[in-house]
N, C-alpha and C positions, 0 to 999 in steps of 0.2 A: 426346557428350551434353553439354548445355549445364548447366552448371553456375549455383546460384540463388543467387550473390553474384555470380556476371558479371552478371547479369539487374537483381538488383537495383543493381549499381555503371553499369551503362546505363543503366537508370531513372533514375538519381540523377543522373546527366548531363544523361539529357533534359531533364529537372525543372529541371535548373541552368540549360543555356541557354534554355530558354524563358520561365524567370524573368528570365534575362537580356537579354534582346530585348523582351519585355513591359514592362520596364521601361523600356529605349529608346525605344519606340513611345510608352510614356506622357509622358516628357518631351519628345520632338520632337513629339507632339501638343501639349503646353503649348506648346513656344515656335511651334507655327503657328501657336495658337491668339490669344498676343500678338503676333502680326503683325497678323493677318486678322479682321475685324469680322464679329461673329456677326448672319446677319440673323433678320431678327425672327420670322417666318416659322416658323423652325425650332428657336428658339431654348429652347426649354423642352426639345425632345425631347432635342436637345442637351446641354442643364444635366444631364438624367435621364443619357444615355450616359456624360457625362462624370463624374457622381459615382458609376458604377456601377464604373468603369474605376479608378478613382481610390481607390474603396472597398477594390478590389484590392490595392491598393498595399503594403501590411505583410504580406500571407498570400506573397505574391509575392519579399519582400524579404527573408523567412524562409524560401525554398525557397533562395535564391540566396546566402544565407550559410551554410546546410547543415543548416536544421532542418523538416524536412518534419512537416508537419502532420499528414497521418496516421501518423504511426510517433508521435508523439505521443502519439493517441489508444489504438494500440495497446500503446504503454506502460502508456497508465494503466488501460488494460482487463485484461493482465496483472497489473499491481499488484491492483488490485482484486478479481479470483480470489484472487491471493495472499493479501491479506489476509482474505477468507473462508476459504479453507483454513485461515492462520493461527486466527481465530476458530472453526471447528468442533473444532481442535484441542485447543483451550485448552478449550472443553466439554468434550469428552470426557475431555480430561484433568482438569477439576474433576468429573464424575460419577463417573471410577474412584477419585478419592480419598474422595471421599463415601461411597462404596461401601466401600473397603476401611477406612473409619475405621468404618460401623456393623458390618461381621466383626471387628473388633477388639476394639469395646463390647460387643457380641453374647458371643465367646469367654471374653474376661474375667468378665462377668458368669455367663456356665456355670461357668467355673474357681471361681470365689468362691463363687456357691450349689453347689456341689460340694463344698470344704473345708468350708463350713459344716456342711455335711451329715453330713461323717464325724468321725464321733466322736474315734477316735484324733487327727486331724492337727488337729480345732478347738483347743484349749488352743495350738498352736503356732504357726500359723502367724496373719496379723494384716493386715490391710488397711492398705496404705500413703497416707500422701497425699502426693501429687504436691509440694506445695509446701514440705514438709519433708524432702525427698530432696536429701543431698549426693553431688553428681557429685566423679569426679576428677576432677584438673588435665588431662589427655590428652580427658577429652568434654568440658568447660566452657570450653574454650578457643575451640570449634568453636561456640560458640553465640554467637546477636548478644546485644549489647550491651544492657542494661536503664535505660540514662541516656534520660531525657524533655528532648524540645526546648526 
């Protein structure tokens, strides 16, 4: 059984010398070309050939240095799943926290019209606010930093 990194390290040879001859062919056509006088005749179909050939030149010169053009493309088609997944993630993960902040609002809110409600525990107990709650040194440490840029 033929194994699909022989296959592909064949390809990737192929690729290599035919990029390499290709290129051959392109400059020993140039220097025919500065030999040999282009007759008139032929001479546009010719310019068309030869800037078609020529156009080649770079997609060609990038297989033969070892960066193939479609694996390229195949990178960035991966990447770009990738970063969608990335992004469906990061949704769901900002809907579950939304989610789990209004269960939180929700419960508290029952907890508190609940104390209000009974009579014994009203007198004692007392709604806190947040921004007059001092933490210990062990959870204040874990919190960013409140200095403005």
């Amino acid at each position: 059984m033929v194994d699909q990194s022989d296959l592909d390290a064949s390809k990737a040879k192929r690729g290599w010398w035919f990029a390499v001859v290709f290129l051959l062919v392109v400059v020993g056509l140039v220097v025919f070309l500065a030999h040999v006088q282009i007759v008139e005749q032929n001479r546009d179909v010719l310019i068309g050939i030869l800037g078609v050939i020529t156009g080649s030149i770079s997609s060609m010169m990038a297989i033969a240095s070892g960066r193939d053009p479609s694996e390229v493309e195949d990178l960035r088609e991966k990447l770009a799943k990738a970063n969608a997944d990335r992004e469906a993630l990061i949704a769901r993960l900002r809907d579950a926290q939304i989610q789990l902040q209004l269960h939180r609002d929700q419960l508290a809110d029952l907890q508190f019209s609940i104390i209000e409600r009974l009579s014994i525990l009203a007198h004692d107990v007392q709604r806190r606010d947040p921004e007059l709650t001092e933490l210990k040194d062990t959870v204040a440490q874990w919190l960013p930093s409140s200095e403005e840029p």
